[in-house]
FITOR-299919 format. One record per residue (C-alpha): residue in one letter; x, y, z negated. Coordinates in steps of 0.05 Angstrom, whole numbers, padded with zeros to 5 digits, always signed. Last residue first. Layout:
N
AXYZ ...
! end
This chain:
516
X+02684+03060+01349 X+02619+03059+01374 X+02596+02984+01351 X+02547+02976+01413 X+02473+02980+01410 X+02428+02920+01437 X+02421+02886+01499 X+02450+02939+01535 X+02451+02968+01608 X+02481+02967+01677 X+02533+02921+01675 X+02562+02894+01734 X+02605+02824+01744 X+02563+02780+01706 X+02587+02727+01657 X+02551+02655+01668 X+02526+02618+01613 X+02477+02560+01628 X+02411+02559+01609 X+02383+02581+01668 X+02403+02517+01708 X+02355+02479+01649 X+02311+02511+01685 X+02316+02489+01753 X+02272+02423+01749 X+02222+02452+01711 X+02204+02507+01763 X+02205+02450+01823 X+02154+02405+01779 X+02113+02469+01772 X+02114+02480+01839 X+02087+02415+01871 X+02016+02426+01867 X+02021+02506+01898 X+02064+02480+01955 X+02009+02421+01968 X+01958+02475+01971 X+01988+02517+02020 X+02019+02449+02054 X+01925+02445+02065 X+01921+02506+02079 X+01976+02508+02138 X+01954+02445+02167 X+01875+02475+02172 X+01894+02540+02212 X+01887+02602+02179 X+01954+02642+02186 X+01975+02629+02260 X+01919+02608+02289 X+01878+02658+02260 X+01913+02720+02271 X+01922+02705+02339 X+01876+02759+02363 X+01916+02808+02323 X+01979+02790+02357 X+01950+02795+02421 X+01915+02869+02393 X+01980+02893+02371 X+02008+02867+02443 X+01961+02911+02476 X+01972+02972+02438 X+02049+02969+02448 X+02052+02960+02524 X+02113+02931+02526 X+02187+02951+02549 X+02181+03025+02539 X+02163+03040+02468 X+02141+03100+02456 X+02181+03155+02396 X+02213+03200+02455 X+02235+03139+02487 X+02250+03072+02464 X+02284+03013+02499 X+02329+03063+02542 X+02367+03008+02580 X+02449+03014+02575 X+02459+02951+02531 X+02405+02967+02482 X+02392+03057+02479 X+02340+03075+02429 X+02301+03146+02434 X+02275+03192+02384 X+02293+03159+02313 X+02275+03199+02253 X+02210+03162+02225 X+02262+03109+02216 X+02291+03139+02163 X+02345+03186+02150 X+02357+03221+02079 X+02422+03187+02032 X+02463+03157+02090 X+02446+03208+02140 X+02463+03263+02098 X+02527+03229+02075 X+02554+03228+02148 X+02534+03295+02153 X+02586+03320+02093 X+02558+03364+02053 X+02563+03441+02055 X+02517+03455+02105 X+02465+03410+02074 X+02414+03463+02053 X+02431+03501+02120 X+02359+03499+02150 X+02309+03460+02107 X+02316+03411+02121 X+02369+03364+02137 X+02335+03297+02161 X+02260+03331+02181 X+02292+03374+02240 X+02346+03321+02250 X+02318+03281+02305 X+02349+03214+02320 X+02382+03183+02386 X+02407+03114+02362 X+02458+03086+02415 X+02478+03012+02442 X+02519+03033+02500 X+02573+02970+02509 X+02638+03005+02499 X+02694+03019+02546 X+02698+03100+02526 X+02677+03103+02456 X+02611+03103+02414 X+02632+03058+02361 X+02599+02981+02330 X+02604+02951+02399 X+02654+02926+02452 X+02709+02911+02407 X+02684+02842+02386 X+02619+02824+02427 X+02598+02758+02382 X+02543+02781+02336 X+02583+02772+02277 X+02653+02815+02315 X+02601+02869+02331 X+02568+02876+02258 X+02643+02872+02233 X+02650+02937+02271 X+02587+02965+02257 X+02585+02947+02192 X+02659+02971+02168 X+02652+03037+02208 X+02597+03060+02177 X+02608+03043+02104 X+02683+03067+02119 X+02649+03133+02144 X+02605+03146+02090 X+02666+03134+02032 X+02619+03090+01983 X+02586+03130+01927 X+02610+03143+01851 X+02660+03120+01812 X+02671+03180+01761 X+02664+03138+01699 X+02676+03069+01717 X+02621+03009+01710 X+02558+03049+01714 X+02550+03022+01788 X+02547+03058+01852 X+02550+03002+01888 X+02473+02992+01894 X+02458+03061+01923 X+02508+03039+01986 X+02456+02980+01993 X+02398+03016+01986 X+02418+03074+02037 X+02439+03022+02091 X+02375+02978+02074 X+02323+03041+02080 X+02364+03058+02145 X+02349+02995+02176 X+02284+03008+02171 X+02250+02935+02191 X+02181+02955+02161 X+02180+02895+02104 X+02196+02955+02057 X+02267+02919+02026 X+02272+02884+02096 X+02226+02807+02113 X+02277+02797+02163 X+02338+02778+02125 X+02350+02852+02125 X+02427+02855+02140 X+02481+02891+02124 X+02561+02872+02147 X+02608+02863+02102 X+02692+02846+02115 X+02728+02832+02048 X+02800+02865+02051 X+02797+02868+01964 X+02764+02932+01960 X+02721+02921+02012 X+02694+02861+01975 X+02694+02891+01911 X+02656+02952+01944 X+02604+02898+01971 X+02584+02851+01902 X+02522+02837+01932 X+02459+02850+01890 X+02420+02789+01854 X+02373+02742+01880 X+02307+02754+01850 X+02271+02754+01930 X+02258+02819+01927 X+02322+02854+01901 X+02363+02801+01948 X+02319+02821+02015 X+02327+02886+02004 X+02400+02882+01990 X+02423+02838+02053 X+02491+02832+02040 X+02518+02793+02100 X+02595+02779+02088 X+02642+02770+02142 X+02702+02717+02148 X+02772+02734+02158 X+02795+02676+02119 X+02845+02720+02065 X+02784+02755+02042 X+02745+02698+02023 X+02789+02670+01981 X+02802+02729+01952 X+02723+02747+01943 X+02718+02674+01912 X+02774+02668+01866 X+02729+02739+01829 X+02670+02697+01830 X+02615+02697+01888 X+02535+02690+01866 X+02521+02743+01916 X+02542+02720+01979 X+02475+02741+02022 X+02493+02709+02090 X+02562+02684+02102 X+02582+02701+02176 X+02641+02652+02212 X+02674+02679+02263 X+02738+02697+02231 X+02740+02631+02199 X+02713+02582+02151 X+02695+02517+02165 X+02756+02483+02151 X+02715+02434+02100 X+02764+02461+02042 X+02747+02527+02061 X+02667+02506+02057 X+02682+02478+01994 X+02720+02540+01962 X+02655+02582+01988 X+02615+02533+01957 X+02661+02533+01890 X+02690+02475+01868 X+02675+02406+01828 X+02630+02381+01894 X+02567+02357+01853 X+02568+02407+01793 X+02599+02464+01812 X+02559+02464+01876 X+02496+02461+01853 X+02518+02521+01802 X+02528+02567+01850 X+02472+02540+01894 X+02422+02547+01825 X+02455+02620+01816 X+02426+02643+01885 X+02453+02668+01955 X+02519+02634+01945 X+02530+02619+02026 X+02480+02621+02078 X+02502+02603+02146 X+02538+02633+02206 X+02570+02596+02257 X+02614+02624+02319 X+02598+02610+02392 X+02657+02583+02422 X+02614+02519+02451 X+02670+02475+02430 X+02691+02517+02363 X+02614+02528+02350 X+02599+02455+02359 X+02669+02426+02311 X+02639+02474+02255 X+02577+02443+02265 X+02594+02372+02263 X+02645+02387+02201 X+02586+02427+02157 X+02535+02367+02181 X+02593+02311+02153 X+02601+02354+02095 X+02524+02355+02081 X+02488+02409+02092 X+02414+02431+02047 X+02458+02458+01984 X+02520+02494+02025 X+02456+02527+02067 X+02420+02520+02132 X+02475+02504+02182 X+02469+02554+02235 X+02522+02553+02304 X+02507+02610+02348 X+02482+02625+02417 X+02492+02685+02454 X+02446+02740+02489 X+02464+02802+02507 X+02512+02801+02567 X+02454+02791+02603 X+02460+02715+02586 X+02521+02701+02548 X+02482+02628+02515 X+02411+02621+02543 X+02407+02571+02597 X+02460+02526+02589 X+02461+02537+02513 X+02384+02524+02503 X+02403+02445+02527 X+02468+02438+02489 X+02433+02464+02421 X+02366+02425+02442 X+02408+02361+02436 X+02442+02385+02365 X+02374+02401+02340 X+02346+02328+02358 X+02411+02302+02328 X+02400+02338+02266 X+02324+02309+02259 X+02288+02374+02222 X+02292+02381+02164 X+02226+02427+02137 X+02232+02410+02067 X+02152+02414+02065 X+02114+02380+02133 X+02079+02321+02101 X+02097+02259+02090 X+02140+02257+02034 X+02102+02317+01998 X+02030+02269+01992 X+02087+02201+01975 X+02106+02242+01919 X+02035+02267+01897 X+02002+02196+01902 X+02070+02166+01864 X+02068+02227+01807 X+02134+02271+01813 X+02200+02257+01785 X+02220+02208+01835 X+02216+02250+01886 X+02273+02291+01866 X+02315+02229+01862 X+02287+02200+01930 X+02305+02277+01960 X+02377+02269+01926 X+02390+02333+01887 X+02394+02414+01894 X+02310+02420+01910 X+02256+02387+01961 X+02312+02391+02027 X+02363+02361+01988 X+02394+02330+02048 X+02410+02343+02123 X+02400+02424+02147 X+02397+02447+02224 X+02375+02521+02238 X+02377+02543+02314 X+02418+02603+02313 X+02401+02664+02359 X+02468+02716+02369 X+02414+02773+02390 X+02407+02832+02430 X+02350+02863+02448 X+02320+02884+02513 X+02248+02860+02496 X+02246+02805+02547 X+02304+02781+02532 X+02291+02781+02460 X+02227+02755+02472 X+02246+02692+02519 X+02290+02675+02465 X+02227+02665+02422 X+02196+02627+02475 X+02246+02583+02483 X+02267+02566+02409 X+02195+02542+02388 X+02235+02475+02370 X+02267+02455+02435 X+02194+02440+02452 X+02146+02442+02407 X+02130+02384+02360 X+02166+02423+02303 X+02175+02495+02306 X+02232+02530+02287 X+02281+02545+02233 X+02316+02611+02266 X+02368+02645+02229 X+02374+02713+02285 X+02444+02750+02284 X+02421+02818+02309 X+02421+02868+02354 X+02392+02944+02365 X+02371+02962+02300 X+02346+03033+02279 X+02279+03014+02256 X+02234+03026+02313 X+02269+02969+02345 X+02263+02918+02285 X+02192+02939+02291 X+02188+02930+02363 X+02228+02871+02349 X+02181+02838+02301 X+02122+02850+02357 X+02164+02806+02412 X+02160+02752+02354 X+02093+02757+02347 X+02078+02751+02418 X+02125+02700+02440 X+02107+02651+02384 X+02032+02660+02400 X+02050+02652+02477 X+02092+02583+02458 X+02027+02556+02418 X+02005+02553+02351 X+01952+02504+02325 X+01991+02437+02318 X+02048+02424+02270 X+02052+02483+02216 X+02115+02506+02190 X+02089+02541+02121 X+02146+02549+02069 X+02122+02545+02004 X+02166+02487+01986 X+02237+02530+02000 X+02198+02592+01966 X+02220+02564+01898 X+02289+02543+01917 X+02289+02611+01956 X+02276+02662+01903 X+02206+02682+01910 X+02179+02743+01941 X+02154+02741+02012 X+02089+02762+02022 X+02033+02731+02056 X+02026+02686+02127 X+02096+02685+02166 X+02098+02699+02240 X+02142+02764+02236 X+02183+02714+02187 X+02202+02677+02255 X+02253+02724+02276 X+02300+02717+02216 X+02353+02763+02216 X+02432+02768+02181 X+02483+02819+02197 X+02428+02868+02233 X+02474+02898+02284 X+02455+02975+02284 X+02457+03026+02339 X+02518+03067+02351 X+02504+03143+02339 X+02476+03207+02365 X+02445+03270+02329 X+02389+03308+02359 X+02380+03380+02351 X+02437+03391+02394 X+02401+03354+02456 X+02381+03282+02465 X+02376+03254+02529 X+02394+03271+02600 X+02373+03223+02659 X+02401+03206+02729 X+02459+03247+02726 X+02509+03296+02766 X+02536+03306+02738 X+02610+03311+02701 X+02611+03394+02686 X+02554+03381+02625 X+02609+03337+02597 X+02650+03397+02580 X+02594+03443+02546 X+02579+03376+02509 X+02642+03363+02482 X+02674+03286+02488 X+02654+03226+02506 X+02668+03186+02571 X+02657+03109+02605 X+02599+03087+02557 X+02576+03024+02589 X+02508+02987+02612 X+02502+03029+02675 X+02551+03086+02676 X+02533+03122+02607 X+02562+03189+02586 X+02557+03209+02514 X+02554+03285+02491 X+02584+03331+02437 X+02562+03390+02401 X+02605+03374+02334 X+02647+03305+02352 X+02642+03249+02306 X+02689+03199+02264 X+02739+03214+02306 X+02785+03157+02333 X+02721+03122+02335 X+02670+03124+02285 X+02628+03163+02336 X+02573+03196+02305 X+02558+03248+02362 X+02536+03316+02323 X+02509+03351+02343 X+02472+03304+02396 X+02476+03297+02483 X+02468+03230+02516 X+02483+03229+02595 X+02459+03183+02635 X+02490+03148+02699 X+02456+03086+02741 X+02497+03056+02790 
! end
């Protein structure tokens, strides 16, 4: 048995205490089995390693609510809103092999790593023409790496060009253009049964392996899934007990695609479908009414606002302390691509409290620390799939721990001695800060080096595959189809634009008001 001992001032429980000054963390393998004061714990050795010390501050690591691997692979930026970027998407055929998607995958983690994260609920498209859809090698990573994922193998059945019939949609383009997009690569939907079979097949290898790595259930979006996919997944996740997490109201065009073919709300859909649920996880939810948060509320279901990701892909911001407010459960995530595309975790906490503080109410200002906190790391656990064993530093508890420096957080010297730590973190760490992280037990990162991989070399693996994965003919050539086929996509949504929708912020005027 292997026993460490994590020291910080303070320890950032969000237990029964929300931390303890000069405290320490002892870990018996992959658990925390005591925490308390430090000048106590010091009596409990001996130990096989001490980390941290009271200029260090301690605290659980973070679930990332809503991840896509396979963006570390993706050529140029990511910007557009996603009916737009759905036929940019590059998902080349040939050119890329399993070590390419191990590599840059394993690299995303070291960022996501060096970040603050320590798990995460991973959308994964795929690969077509490899097997099980690239899923293999990418798991491989996150075992390899130490990381801890609930990995979702995307499946998606209709309107995979834009929100209407893929014939109908078709239709609108020239023949030698329509039949150009029909056979090549863009929509990327993938045969259902195909990603069904490789479901089973990666589940009797992969799913609760290590105690860190689980399968989930991951219909694309309420545009892209029929009811009859939405049923056959929700009936997977409840025989495989897995849990399914999908994107839900990410963009006005899925609002209003709903509206119009189904009569009710997505999220009121899905409900109707019985898909909600305590395990379910809706990623983004942005485009949700008033009905909606209630509705929402009263199923138990978590929320992913992922506010980098939203501001840069002209989504909108997460209505999160109307969520809360109403019993909503939130978790944060970066949606992979992150508001800085560096994977700082604390870059999306601090944006996404900044968001709430709207203009609304005079003398609403931030979001209690703690309850931020708390709220993501525990809904963060019950997402992921390890309920009550993650999300706090307590006694029982898998030991997922951030170890971070505070010399640069809270100078200079008693400047913040006043304020409350928790808000100090919030508002001023980054992932410059971060000594040492701690996945399942395993120190992952030590003193700033990664311990799992040689870093250097992989940079240079990566580097060497540069080509393949960003150059190779396929890609070019669905570069240039995207490019040929966007202007029918932007005139298809615009009359969407046109329709009236009241917002639920305001943070400035059109033109003066009538003051009284």
């Amino acid at each position: 048995m292997n026993r460490t001992l994590v020291l910080g001032d303070p320890i950032v429980c969000l237990a029964e205490q929300d931390q303890i000054a000069d405290g320490g963390v002892i870990i018996e393998d992959n658990q925390i089995v005591e925490v308390g004061a430090r000048k106590d714990l010091l009596q409990h050795g001996p130990f096989d390693e001490v980390l941290g010390s009271e200029s260090h501050l301690v605290m659980p690591g973070f679930a990332n609510g809503h991840f896509h691997s396979e963006l570390a692979i993706g050529p140029g930026l990511y910007e557009h809103i996603f009916e737009r970027a759905n036929n940019m998407m590059v998902h080349p055929i040939g050119g890329v092999d399993e070590e390419d998607i191990y590599n840059a995958i394993q690299w995303g983690l070291v960022q996501a790593i060096r970040g603050g994260q320590t798990g995460a609920i991973d959308f994964f498209y795929g690969r077509l023409g490899m097997p099980d859809f690239s899923a293999p090698p990418a798991l491989q990573a996150y075992f390899d790496s130490g990381f801890r994922t609930a990995f979702g193998l995307v499946s998606r059945d209709q309107n995979i060009y834009a929100h209407e019939d893929n014939a109908q949609f078709l239709s609108r383009l020239p023949s030698d253009l329509a039949e150009e997009v029909q056979n090549s690569t863009m929509g990327y939907s993938w045969p259902v049964d195909e990603i069904f079979r490789s479901f089973r097949s990666l589940a009797k290898i992969w799913h609760e392996r290590d105690d860190r790595i689980r399968l989930i259930v991951a219909p694309d979006w309420t545009p892209a899934c029929s009811n009859e996919l939405y049923t056959a997944c929700r009936n997977l996740a409840d025989e495989f007990d897995t849990g399914l997490t999908t994107h839900c109201l990410e963009t006005r065009s899925e609002m209003l695609y709903s509206l119009r073919e189904y009569g009710v709300s997505a999220l009121e859909r899905l409900d109707n479908l019985n898909v909600l649920g305590p395990d379910v996880t809706l990623a983004h939810f942005v485009w949700v009414t008033d009905e909606d948060i209630k509705r929402f509320a009263d199923s138990g279901a978590i929320a992913s606002m992922n506010p980098g990701s939203n501001l840069r892909l002209s989504t909108g911001i997460c209505r999160a302390r109307d969520i809360m407010k109403n019993g909503g459960n939130i978790v944060i995530g970066t949606d992979g691509i992150s508001f800085s595309g560096r994977e700082d975790f604390f870059q999306e906490l601090r944006l996404a409290s900044y968001l709430q503080r709207t203009p609304d109410e005079f003398g609403v200002g931030r979001l209690d620390s703690a309850d931020l906190l708390r709220t993501i790391g525990e809904n963060g656990a019950r997402a992921m799939g390890w309920e009550n064993r993650l999300g706090k530093i307590a006694p029982g508890y898998l030991a997922d721990l951030l170890i971070l420096r505070k010399d640069r957080i809270e100078f200079p010297r008693d400047r913040y001695l006043n304020t409350n730590v928790l808000d100090v973190l919030i508002d001023t760490a980054e992932s410059q800060d971060i000594d040492s992280v701690i996945i399942n037990g395993r120190t992952v990162m030590s003193e700033g080096v990664i311990q799992f991989v040689d870093e250097a070399a992989l940079r240079s693996k990566v580097e060497e595959s540069a080509e393949r994965l960003y150059r190779i003919g396929a890609s070019t050539q669905q570069t240039q189809l995207s490019a040929r086929i966007d202007p029918y996509v932007l005139d298809f949504y615009k009359d969407w634009y046109d329709v009236e929708v009241q917002p639920a912020h305001l943070y400035n005027p059109r033109r003066n008001p009538k003051w009284r």
